[in-house]
DRENDO-1510 file (C-alpha; in Angstrom, 1 decimal, always signed):
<recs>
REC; n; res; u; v; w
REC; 1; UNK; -19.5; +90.2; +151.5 .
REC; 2; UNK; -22.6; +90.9; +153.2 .
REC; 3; UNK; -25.1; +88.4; +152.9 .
REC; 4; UNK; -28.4; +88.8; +151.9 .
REC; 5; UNK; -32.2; +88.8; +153.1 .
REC; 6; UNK; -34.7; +87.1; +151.9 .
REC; 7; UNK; -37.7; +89.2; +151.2 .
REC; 8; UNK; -40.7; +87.6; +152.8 .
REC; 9; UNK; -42.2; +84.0; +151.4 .
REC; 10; UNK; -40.7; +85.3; +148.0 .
REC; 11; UNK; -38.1; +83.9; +145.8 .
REC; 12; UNK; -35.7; +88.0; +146.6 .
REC; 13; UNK; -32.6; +87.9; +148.2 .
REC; 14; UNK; -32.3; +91.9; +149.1 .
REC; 15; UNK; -29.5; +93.9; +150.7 .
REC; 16; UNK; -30.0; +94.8; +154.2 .
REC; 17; UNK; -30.2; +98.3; +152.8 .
REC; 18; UNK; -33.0; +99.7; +150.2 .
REC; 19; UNK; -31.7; +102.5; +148.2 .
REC; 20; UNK; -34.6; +105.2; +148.3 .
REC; 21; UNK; -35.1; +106.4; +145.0 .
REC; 22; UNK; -37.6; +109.4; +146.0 .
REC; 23; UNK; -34.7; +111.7; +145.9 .
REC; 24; UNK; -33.9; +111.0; +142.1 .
REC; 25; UNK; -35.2; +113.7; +139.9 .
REC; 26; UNK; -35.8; +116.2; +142.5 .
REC; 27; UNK; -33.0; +116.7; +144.6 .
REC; 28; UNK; -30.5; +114.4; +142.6 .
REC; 29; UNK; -30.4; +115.3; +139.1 .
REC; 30; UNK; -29.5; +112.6; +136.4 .
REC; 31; UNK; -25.5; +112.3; +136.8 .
REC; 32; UNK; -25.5; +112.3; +140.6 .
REC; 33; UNK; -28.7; +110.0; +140.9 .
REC; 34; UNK; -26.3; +107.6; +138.4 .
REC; 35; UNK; -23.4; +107.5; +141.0 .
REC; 36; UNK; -24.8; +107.1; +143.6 .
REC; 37; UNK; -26.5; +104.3; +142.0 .
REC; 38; UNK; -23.1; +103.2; +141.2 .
REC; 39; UNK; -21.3; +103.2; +144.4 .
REC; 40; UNK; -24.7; +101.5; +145.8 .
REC; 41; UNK; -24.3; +98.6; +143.9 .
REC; 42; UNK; -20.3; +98.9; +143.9 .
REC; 43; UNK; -21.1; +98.4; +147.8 .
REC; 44; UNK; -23.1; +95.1; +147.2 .
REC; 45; UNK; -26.6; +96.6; +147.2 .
REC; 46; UNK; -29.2; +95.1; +145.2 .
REC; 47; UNK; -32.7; +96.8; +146.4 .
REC; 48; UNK; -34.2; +100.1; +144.8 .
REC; 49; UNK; -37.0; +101.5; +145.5 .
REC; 50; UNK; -39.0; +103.9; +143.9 .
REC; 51; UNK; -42.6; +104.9; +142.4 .
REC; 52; UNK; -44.7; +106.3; +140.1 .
REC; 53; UNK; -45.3; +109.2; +142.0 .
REC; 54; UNK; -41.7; +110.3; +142.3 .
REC; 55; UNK; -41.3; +113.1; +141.9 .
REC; 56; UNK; -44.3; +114.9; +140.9 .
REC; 57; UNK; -44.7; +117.1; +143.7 .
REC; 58; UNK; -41.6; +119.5; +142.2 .
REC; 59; UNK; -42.2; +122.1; +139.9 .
REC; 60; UNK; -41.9; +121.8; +136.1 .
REC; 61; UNK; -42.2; +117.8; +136.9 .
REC; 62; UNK; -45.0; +115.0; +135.8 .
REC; 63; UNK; -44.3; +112.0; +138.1 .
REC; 64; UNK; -42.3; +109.0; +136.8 .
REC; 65; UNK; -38.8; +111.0; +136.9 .
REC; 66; UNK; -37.3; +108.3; +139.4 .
REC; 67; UNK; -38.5; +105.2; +137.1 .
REC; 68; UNK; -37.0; +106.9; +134.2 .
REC; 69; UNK; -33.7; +107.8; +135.8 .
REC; 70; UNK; -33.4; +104.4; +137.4 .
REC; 71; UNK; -34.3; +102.5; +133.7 .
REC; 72; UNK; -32.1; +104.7; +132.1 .
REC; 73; UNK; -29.0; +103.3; +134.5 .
REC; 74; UNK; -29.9; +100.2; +134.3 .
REC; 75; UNK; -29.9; +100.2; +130.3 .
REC; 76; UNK; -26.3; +101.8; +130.4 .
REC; 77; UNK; -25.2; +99.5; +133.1 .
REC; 78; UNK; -26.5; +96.3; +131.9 .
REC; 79; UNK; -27.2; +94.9; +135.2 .
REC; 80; UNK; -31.1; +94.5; +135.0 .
REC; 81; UNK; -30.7; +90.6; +136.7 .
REC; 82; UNK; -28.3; +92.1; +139.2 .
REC; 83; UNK; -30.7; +94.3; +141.1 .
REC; 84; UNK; -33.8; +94.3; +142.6 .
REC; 85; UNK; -36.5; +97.3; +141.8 .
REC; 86; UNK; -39.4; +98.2; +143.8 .
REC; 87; UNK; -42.7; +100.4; +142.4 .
REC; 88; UNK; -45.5; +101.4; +143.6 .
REC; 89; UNK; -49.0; +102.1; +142.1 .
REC; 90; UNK; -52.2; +104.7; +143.2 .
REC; 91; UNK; -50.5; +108.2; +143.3 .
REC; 92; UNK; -49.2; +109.2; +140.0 .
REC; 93; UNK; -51.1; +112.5; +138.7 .
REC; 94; UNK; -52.5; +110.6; +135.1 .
REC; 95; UNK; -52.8; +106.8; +137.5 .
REC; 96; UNK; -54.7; +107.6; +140.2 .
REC; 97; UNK; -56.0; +105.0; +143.0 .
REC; 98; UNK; -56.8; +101.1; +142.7 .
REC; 99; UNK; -59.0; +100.4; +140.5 .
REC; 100; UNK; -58.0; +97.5; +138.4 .
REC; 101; UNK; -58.0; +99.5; +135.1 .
REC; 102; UNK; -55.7; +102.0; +136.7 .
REC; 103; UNK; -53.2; +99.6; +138.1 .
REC; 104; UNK; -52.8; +97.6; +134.9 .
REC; 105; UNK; -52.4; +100.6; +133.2 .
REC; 106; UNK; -49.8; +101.8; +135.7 .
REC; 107; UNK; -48.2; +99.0; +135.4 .
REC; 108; UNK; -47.6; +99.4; +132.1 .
REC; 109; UNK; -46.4; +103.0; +131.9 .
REC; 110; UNK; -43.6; +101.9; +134.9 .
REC; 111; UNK; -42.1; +99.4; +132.7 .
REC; 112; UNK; -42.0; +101.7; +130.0 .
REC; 113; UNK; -40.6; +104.4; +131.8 .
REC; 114; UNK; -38.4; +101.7; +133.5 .
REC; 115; UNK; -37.4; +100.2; +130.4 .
REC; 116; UNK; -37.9; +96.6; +131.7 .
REC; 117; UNK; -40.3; +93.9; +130.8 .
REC; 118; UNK; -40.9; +93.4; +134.6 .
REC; 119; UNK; -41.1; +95.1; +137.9 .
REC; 120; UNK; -39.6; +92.5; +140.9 .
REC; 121; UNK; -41.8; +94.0; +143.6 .
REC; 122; UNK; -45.0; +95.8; +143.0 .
REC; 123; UNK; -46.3; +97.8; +146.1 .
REC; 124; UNK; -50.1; +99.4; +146.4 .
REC; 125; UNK; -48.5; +102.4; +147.5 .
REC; 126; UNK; -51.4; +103.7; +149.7 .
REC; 127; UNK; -54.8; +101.7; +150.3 .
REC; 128; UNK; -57.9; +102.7; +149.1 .
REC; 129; UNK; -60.5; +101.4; +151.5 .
REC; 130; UNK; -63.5; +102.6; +149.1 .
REC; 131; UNK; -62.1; +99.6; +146.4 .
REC; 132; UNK; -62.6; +96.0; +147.5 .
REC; 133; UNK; -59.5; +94.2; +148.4 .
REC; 134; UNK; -60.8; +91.1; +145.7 .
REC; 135; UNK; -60.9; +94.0; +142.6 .
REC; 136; UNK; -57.0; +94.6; +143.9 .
REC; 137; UNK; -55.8; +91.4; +144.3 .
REC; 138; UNK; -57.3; +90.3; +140.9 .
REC; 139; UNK; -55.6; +93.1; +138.9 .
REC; 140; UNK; -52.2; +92.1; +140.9 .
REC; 141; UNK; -52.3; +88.7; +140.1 .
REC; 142; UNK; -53.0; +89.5; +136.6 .
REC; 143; UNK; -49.9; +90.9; +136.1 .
REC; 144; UNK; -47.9; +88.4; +138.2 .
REC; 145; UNK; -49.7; +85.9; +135.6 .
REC; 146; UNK; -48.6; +88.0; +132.6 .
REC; 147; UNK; -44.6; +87.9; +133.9 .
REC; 148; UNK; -45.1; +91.9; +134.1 .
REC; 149; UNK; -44.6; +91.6; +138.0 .
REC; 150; UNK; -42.6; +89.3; +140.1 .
REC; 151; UNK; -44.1; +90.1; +143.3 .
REC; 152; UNK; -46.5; +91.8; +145.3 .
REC; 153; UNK; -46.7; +94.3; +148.2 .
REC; 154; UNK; -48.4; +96.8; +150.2 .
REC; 155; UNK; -47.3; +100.2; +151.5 .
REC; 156; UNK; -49.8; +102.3; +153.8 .
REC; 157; UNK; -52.4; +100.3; +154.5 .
REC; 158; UNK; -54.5; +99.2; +157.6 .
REC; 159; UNK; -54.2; +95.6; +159.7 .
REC; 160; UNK; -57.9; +94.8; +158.6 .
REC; 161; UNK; -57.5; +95.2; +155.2 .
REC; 162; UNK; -54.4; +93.7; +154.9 .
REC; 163; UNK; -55.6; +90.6; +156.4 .
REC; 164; UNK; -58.6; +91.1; +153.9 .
REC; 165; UNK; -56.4; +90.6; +151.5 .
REC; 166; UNK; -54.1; +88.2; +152.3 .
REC; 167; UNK; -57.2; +85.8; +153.4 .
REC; 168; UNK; -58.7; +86.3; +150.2 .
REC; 169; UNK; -55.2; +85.7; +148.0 .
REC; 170; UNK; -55.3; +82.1; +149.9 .
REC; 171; UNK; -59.1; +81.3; +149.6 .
REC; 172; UNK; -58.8; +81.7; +145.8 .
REC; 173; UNK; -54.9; +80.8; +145.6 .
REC; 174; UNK; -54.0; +84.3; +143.4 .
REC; 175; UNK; -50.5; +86.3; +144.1 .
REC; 176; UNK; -50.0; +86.8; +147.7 .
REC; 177; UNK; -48.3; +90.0; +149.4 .
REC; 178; UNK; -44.8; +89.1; +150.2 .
REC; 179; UNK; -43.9; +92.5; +151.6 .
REC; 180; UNK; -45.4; +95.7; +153.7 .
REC; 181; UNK; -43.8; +99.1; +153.4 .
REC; 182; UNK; -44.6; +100.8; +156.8 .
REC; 183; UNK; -43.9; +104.5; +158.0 .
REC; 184; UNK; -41.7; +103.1; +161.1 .
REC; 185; UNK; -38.4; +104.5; +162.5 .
REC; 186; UNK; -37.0; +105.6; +166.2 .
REC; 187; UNK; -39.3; +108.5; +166.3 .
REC; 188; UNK; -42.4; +106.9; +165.4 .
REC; 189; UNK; -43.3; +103.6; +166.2 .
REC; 190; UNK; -46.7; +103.6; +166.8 .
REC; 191; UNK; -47.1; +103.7; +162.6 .
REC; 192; UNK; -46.1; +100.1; +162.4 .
REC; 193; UNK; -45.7; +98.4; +165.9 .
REC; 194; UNK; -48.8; +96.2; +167.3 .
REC; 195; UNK; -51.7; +95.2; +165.1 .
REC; 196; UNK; -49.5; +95.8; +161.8 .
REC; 197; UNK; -46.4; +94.1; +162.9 .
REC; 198; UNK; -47.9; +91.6; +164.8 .
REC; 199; UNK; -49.9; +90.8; +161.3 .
REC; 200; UNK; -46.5; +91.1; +159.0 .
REC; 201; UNK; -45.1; +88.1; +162.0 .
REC; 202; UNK; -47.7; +86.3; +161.7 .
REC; 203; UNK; -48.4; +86.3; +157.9 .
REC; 204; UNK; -44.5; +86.2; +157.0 .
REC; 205; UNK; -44.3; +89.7; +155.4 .
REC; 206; UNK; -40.9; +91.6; +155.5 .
REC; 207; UNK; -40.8; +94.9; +156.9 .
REC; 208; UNK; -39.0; +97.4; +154.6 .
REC; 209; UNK; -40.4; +100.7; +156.3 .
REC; 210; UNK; -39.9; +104.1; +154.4 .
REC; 211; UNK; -39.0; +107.3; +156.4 .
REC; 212; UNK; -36.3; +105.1; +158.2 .
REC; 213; UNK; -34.4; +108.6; +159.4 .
REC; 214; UNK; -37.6; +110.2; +159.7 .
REC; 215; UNK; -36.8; +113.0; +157.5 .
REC; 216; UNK; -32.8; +113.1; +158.0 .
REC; 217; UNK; -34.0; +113.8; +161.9 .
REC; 218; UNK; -32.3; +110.2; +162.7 .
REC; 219; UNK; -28.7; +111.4; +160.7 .
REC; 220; UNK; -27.7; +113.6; +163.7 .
REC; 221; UNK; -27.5; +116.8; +161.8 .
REC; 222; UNK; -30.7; +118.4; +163.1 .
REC; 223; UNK; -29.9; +119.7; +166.7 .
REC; 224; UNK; -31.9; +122.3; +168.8 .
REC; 225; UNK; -31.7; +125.6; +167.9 .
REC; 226; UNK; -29.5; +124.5; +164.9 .
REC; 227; UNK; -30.8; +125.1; +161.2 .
REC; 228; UNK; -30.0; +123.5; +158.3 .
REC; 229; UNK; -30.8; +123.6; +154.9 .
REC; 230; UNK; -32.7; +121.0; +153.3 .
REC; 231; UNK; -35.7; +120.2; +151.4 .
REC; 232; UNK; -37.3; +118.3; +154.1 .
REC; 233; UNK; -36.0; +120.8; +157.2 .
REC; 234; UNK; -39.2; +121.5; +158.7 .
REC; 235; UNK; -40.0; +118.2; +159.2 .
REC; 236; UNK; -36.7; +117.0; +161.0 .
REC; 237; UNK; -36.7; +119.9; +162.9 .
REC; 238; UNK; -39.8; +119.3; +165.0 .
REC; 239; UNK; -38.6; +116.3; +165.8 .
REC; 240; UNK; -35.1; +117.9; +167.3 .
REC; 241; UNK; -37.2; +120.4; +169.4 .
REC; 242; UNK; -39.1; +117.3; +171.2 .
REC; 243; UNK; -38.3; +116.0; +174.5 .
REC; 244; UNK; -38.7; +112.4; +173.0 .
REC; 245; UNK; -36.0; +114.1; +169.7 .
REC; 246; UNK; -33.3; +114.7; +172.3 .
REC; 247; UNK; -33.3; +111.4; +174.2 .
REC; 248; UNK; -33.2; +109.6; +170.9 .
REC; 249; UNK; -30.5; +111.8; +170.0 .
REC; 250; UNK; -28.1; +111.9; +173.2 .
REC; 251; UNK; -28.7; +107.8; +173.7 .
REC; 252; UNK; -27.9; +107.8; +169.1 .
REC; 253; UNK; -24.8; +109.6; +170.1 .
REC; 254; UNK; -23.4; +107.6; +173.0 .
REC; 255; UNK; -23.9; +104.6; +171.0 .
REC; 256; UNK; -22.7; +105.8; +167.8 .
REC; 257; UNK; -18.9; +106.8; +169.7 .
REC; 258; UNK; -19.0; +103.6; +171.2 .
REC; 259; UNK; -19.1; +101.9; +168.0 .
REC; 260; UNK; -17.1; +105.2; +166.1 .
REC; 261; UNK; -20.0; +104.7; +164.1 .
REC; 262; UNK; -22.3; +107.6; +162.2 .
REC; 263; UNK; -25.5; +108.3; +164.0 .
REC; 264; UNK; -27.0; +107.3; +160.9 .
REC; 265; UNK; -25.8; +104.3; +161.0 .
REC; 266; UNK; -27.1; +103.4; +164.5 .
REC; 267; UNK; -30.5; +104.2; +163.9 .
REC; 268; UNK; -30.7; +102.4; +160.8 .
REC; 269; UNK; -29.3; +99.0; +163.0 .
REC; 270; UNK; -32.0; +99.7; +165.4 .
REC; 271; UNK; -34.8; +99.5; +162.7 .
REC; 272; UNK; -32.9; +96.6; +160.8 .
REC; 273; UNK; -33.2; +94.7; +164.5 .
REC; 274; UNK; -36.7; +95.0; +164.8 .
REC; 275; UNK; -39.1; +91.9; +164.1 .
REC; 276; UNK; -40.2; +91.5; +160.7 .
REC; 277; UNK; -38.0; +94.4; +159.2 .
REC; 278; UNK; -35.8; +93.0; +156.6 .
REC; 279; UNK; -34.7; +96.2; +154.9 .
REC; 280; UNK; -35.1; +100.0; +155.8 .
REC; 281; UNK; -35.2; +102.4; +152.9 .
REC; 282; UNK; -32.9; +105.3; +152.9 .
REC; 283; UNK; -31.8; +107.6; +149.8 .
REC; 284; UNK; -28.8; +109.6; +149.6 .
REC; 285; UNK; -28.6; +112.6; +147.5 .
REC; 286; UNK; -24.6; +112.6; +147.0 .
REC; 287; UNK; -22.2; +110.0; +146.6 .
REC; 288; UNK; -21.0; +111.3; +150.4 .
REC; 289; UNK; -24.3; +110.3; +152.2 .
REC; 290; UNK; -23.9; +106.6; +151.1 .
REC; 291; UNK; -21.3; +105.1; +153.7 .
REC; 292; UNK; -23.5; +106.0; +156.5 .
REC; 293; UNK; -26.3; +104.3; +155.3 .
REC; 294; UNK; -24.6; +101.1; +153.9 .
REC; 295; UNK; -23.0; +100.7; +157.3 .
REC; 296; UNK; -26.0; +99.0; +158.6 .
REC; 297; UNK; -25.1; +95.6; +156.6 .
REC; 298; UNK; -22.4; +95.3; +158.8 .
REC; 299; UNK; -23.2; +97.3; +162.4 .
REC; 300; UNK; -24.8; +94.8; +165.2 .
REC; 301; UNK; -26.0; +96.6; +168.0 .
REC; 302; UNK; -25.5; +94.6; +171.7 .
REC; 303; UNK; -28.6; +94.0; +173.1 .
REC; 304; UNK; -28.2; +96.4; +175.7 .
REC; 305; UNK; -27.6; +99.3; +173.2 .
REC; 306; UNK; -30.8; +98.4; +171.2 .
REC; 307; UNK; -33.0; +98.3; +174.7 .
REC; 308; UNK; -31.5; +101.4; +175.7 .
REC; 309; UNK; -32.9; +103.2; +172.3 .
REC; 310; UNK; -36.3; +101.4; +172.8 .
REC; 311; UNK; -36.1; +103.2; +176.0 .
REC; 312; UNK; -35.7; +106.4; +174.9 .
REC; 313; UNK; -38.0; +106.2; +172.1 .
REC; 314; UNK; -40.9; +105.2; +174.0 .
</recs>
């Protein structure tokens, strides 16, 4: 049984693995999104992560098609206790930004669409600087007050105001950011490491960075001159035609035979090794994608094999 994390200064023990939920509703439909779910949990994971958002960005679509799958599975399967859910707040077409109005609004329509009386981690999904960190934390700890949300987070959001909010979350003893979800994988690392990481270190804050295969780049599948057919192509591929891309790749595939492991899996143990991070985020679209991810609970890279992918990502 793999054991879990704990999730920052919070009371969450998380799998090593968060199941990305961006992919339900758009790419997944309601049946597949519901196995996968399945052999997730059937696996030992606990940790979902979705948002408000999801997915409004496909045709036909409103936002808040994730939440509702997600609630709807957790209604038929009963296991509410048994698994950890993740939200975010600021980008849903009708809840827009961080106002405290909209966030307890927002609030509320992700437990209804979730069908739960309470969300277990609450991200900001992105900062807005032009609303004072105090307004934020208020409305937060509001709802941490209220029982509507366990605990709180931040996702794409500056060192500065970060600490901003952290120092004023102590000064007036209100809910305290437990987590930070940061754009961070093999192929870019300058969107967490220094300032931000040094921060999440120093502030005990879990790392449970999004884009953790930056785009399905990180899976292998994406080669030079290769095409493949995918929602999110165009962004993988750029990464396959860069000089930095192919030494990530040929040191990912060295490793991965050495350890007759997926390339997936290696480059999820490389983020899962790095300071602060506690889970990446990954989402499968089949039932078939799900091994190579969940492999991570178990794969330990030597220290030589995660130096030598530091190398080549530099």
């Amino acid at each position: 049984m793999t054991s879990l994390r704990t999730l920052g200064s919070s009371d969450l023990e998380v799998f090593p693995l968060s199941l990305g939920g961006n992919v339900f509703g758009w790419t997944a439909d309601e049946e597949t999104s519901f196995a996968v779910l399945d052999a997730y949990t059937a696996a030992g994971g606990n940790f979902i992560d979705t948002a408000d958002a999801y997915s409004a960005w496909v045709e036909g679509n409103q936002g808040g098609e994730s939440e509702t799958i997600i609630g709807k599975w957790v209604k038929a399967r009963g296991n509410r206790s048994d698994v950890v859910i993740a939200t975010k707040v600021s980008q849903h077409p009708q809840f827009q930004g961080l106002s405290a109005a909209n966030i307890k609004a927002a609030a509320d329509a992700s437990l209804r669409r979730l069908d739960t009386d309470y969300i277990d981690l609450y991200y900001t999904h992105f900062d807005k600087p032009e609303i004072p960190v105090e307004e934020i934390i208020g409305a937060l700890d509001e709802l941490v007050k209220a029982g509507k949300v366990r605990h709180i987070a931040a996702s794409n959001i500056s060192a500065e105001r970060l600490k901003a909010s952290l120092d004023f979350s102590d000064r007036e003893g209100l809910a305290r950011y437990v987590a930070l979800q940061p754009h961070y994988n093999l192929v870019s690392r300058d969107t967490y490491e220094g300032e931000l990481q040094e921060l999440a270190a120093k502030e005990n804050l879990s790392a449970v960075p999004y884009f953790s295969l930056a785009s399905g780049f990180l899976t292998g599948k994406y080669r030079p001159g290769t095409k493949v057919d995918s929602a999110r192509a165009e962004g993988a591929q750029k990464h396959a035609e860069s000089e930095r891309g192919q030494k990530v790749l040929a040191a990912l595939d060295e490793i991965a035979a050495a350890h007759e492991a997926p390339v997936a899996t290696v480059a999820l143990a490389w983020l899962a090794a790095q300071p602060t991070v506690t889970a990446p985020i990954a989402s499968a679209r089949t039932v078939e994608q799900l091994p190579a991810l969940l492999g991570v609970a178990d794969l330990r890279l030597t220290e030589e094999e995660t130096g030598r992918l530091t190398a080549a990502s530099a």
